[in-house]
PDB file as gemmi writes it, atoms N, CA and C in Angstrom:
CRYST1    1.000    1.000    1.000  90.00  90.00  90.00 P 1                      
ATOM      1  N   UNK A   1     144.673  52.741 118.257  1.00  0.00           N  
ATOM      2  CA  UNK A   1     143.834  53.933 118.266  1.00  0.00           C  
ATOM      3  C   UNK A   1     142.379  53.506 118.067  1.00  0.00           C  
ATOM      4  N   UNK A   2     140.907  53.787 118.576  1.00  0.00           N  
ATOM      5  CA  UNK A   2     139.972  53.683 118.718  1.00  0.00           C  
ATOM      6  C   UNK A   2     139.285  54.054 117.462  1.00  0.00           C  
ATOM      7  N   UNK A   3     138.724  53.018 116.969  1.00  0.00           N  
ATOM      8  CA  UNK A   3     137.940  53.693 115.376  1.00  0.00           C  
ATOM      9  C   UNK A   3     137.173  54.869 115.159  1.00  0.00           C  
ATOM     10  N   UNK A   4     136.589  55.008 116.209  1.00  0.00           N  
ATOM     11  CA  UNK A   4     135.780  56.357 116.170  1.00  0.00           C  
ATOM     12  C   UNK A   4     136.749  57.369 116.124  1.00  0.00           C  
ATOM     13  N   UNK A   5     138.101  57.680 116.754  1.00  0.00           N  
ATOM     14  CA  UNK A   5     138.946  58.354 116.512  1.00  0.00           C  
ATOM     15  C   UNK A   5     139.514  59.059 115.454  1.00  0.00           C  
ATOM     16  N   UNK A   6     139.687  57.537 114.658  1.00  0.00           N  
ATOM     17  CA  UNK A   6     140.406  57.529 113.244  1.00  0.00           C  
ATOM     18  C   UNK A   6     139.406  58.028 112.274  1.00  0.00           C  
ATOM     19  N   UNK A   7     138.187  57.861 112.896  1.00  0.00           N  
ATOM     20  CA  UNK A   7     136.966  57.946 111.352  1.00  0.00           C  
ATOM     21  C   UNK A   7     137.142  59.616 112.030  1.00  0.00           C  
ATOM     22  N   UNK A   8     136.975  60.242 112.720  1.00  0.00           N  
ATOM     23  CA  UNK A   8     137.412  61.755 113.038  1.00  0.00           C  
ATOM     24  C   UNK A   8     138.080  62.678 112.417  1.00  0.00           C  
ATOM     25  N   UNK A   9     139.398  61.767 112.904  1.00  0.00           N  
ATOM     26  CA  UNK A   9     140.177  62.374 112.026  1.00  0.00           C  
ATOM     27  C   UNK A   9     140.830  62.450 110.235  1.00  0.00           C  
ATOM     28  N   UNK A  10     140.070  61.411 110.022  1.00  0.00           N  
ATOM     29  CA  UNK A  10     139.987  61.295 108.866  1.00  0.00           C  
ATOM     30  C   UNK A  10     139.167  62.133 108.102  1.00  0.00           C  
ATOM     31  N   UNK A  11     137.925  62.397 108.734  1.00  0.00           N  
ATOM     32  CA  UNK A  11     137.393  63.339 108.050  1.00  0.00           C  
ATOM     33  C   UNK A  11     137.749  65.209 108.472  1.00  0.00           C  
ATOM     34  N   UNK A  12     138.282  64.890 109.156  1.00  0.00           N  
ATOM     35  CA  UNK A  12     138.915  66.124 109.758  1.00  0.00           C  
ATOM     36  C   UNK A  12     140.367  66.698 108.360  1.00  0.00           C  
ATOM     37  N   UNK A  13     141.114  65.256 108.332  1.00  0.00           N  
ATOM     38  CA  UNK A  13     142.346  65.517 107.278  1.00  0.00           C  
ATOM     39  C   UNK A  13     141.660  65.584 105.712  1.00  0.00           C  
ATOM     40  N   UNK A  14     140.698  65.361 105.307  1.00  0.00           N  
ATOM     41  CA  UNK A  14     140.022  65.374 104.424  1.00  0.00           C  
ATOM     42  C   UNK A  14     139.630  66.384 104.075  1.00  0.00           C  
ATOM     43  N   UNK A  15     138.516  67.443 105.242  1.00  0.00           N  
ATOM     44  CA  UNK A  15     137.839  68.643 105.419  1.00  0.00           C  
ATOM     45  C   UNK A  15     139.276  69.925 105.020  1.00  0.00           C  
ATOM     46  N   UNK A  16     140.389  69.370 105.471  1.00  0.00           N  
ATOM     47  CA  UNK A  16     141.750  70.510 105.547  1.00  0.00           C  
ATOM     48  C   UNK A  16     142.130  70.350 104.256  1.00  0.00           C  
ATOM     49  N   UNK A  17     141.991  69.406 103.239  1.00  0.00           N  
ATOM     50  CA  UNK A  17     142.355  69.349 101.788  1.00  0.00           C  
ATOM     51  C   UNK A  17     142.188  70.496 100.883  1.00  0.00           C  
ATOM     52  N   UNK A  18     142.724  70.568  99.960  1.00  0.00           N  
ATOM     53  CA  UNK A  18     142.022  71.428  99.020  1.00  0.00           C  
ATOM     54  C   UNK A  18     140.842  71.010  98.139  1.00  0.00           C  
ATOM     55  N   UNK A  19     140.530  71.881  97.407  1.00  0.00           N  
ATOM     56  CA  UNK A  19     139.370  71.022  96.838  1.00  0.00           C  
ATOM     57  C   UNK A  19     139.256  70.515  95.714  1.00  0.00           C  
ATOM     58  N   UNK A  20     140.218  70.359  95.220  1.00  0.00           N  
ATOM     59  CA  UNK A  20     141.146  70.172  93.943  1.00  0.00           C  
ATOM     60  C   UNK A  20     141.431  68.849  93.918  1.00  0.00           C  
ATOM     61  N   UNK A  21     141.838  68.341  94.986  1.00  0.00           N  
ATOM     62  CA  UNK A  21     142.671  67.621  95.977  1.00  0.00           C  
ATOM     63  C   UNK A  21     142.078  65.962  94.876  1.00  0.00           C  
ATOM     64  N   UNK A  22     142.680  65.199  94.848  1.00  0.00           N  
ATOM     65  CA  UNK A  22     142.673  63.917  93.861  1.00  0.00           C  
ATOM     66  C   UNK A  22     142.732  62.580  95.153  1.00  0.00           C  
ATOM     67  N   UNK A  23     142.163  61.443  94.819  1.00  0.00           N  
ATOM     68  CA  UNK A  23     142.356  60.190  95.257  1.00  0.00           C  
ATOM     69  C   UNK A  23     143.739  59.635  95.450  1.00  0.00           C  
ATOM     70  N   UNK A  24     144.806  60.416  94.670  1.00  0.00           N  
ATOM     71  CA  UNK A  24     146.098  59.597  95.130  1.00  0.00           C  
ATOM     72  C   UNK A  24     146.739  60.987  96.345  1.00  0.00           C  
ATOM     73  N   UNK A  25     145.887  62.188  96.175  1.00  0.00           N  
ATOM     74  CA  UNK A  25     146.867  62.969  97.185  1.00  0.00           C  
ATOM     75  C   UNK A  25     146.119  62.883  98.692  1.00  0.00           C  
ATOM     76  N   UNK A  26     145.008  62.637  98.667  1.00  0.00           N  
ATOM     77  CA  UNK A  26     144.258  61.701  99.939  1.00  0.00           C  
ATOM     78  C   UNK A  26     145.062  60.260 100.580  1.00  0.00           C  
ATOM     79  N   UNK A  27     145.530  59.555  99.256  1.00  0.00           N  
ATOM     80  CA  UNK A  27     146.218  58.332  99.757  1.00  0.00           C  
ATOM     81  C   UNK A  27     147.397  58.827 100.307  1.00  0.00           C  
ATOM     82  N   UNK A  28     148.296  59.988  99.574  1.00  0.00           N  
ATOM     83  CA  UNK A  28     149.585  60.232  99.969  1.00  0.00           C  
ATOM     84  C   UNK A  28     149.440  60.356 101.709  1.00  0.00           C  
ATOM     85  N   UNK A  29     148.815  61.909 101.549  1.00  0.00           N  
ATOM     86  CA  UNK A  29     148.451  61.986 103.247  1.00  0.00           C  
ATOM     87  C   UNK A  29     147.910  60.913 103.948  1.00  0.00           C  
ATOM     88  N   UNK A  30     147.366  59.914 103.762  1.00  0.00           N  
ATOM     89  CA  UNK A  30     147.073  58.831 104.775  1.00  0.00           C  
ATOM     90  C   UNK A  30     148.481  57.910 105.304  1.00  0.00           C  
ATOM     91  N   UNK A  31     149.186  58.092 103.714  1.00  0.00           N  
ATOM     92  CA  UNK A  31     150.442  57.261 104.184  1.00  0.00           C  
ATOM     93  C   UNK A  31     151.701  57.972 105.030  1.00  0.00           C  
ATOM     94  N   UNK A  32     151.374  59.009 104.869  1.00  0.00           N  
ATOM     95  CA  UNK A  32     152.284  59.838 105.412  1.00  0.00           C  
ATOM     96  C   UNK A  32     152.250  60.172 107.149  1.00  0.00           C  
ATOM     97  N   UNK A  33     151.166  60.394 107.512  1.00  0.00           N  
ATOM     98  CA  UNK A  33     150.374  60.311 108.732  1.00  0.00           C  
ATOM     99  C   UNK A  33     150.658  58.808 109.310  1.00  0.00           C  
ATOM    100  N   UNK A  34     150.114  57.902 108.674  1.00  0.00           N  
ATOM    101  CA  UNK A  34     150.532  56.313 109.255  1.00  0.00           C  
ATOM    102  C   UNK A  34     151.712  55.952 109.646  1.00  0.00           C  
ATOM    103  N   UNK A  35     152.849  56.819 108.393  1.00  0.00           N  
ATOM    104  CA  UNK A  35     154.089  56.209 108.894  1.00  0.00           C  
ATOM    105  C   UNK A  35     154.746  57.576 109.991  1.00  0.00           C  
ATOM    106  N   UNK A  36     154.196  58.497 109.983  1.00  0.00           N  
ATOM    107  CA  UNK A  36     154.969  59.247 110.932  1.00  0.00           C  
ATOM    108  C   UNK A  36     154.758  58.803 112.259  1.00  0.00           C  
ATOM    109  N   UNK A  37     153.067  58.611 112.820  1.00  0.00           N  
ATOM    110  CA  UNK A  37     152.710  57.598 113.812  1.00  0.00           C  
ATOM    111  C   UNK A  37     153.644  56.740 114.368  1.00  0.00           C  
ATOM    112  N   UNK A  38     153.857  55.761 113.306  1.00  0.00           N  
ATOM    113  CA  UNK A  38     154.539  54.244 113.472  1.00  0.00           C  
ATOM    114  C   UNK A  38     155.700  54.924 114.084  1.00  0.00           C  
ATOM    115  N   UNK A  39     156.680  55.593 113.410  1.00  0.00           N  
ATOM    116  CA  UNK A  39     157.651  56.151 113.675  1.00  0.00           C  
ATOM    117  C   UNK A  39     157.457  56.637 115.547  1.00  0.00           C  
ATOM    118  N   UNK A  40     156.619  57.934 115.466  1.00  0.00           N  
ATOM    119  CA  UNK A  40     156.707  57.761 117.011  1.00  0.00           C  
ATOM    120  C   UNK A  40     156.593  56.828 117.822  1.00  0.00           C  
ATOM    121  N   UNK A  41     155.621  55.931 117.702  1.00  0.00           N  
ATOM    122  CA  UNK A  41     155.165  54.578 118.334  1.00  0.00           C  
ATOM    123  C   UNK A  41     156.594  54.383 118.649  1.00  0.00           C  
ATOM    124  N   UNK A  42     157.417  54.036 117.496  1.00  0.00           N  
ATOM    125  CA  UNK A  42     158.768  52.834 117.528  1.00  0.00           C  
ATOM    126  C   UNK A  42     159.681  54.012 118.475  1.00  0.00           C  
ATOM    127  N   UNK A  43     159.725  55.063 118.335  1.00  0.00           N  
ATOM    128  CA  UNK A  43     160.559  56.436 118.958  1.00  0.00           C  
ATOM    129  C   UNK A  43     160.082  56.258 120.504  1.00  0.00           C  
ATOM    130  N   UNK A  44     158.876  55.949 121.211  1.00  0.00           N  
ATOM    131  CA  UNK A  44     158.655  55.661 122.567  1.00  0.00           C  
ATOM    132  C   UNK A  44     158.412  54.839 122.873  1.00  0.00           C  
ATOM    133  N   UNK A  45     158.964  53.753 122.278  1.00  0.00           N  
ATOM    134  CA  UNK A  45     159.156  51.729 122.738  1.00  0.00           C  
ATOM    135  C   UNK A  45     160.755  52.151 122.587  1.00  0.00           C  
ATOM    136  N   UNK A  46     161.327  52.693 121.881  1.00  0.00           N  
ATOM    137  CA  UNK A  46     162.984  52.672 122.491  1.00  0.00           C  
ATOM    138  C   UNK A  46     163.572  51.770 120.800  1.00  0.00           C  
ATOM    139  N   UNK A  47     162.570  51.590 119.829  1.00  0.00           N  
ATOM    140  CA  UNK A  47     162.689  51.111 118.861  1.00  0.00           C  
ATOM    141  C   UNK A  47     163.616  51.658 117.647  1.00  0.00           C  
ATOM    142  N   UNK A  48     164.526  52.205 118.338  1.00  0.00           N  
ATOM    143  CA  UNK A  48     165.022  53.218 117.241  1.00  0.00           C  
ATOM    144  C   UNK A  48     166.341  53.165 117.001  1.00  0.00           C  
ATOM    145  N   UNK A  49     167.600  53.210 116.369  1.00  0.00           N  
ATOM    146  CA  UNK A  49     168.637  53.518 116.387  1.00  0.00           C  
ATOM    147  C   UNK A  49     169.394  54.800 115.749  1.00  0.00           C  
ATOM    148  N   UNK A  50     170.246  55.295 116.665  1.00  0.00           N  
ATOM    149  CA  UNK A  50     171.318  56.559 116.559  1.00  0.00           C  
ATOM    150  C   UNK A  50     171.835  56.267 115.313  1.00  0.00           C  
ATOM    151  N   UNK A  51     171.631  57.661 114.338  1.00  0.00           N  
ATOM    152  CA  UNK A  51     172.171  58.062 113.313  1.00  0.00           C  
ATOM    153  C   UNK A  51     173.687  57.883 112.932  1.00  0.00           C  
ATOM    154  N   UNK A  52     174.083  57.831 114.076  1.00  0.00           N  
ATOM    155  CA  UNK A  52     175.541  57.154 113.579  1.00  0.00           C  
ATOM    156  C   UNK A  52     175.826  55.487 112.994  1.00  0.00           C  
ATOM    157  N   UNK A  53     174.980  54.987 114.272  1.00  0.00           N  
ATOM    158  CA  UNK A  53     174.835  53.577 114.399  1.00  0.00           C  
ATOM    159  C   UNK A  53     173.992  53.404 112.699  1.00  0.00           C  
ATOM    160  N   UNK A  54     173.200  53.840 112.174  1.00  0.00           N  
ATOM    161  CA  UNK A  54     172.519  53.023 110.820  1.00  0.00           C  
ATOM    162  C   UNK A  54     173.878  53.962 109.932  1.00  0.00           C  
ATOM    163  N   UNK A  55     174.452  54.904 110.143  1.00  0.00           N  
ATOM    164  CA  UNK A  55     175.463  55.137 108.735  1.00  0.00           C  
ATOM    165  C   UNK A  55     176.660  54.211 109.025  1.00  0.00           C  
ATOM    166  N   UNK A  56     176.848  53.604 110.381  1.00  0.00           N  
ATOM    167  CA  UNK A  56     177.758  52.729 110.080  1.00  0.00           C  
ATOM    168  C   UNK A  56     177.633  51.277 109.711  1.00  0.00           C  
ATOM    169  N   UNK A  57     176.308  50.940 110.001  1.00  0.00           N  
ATOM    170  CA  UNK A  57     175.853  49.300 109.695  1.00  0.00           C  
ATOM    171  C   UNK A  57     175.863  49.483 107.997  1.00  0.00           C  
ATOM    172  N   UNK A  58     175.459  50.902 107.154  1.00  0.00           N  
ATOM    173  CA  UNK A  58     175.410  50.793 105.957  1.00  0.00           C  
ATOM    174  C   UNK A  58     176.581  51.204 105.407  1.00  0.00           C  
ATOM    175  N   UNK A  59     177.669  51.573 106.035  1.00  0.00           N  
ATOM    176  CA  UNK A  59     178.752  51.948 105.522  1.00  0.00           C  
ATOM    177  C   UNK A  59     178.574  53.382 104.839  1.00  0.00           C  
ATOM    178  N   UNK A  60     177.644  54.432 105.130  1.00  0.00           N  
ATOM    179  CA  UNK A  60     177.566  55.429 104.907  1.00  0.00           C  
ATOM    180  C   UNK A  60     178.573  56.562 105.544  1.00  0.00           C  
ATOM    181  N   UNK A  61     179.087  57.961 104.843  1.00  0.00           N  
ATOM    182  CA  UNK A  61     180.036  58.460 105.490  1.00  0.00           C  
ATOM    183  C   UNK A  61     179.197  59.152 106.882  1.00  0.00           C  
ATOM    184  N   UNK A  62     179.938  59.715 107.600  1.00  0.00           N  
ATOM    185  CA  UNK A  62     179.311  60.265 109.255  1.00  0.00           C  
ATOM    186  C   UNK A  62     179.172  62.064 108.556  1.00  0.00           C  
TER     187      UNK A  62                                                      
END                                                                             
């Protein structure tokens, strides 16, 4: 993603805060946003495996 982008929207997710809003609930939402990203990223490279397939590699019930 293009830095000018990110500095955007960053202040964009910032501006939508409350105003209350603390240094670790700024961090939360950054991490939360990053990994949902990643997640799609890996979701349209084909990076992903069927919910059955990870409860059975962990031996979880179906």
């Amino acid at each position: 993603m293009h830095n000018t982008l990110i500095k955007e929207q960053a202040h964009t997710l910032v501006e939508k805060m409350p105003d209350n809003s603390t240094w670790d609930d700024l961090m939360h939402e950054i991490y939360v946003r990053s990994v949902i990203e990643q997640g799609m990223q890996d979701s349209a490279s084909g990076r992903t495996m069927d919910v059955q397939e990870v409860r059975a590699k962990y031996g979880l019930p179906k």
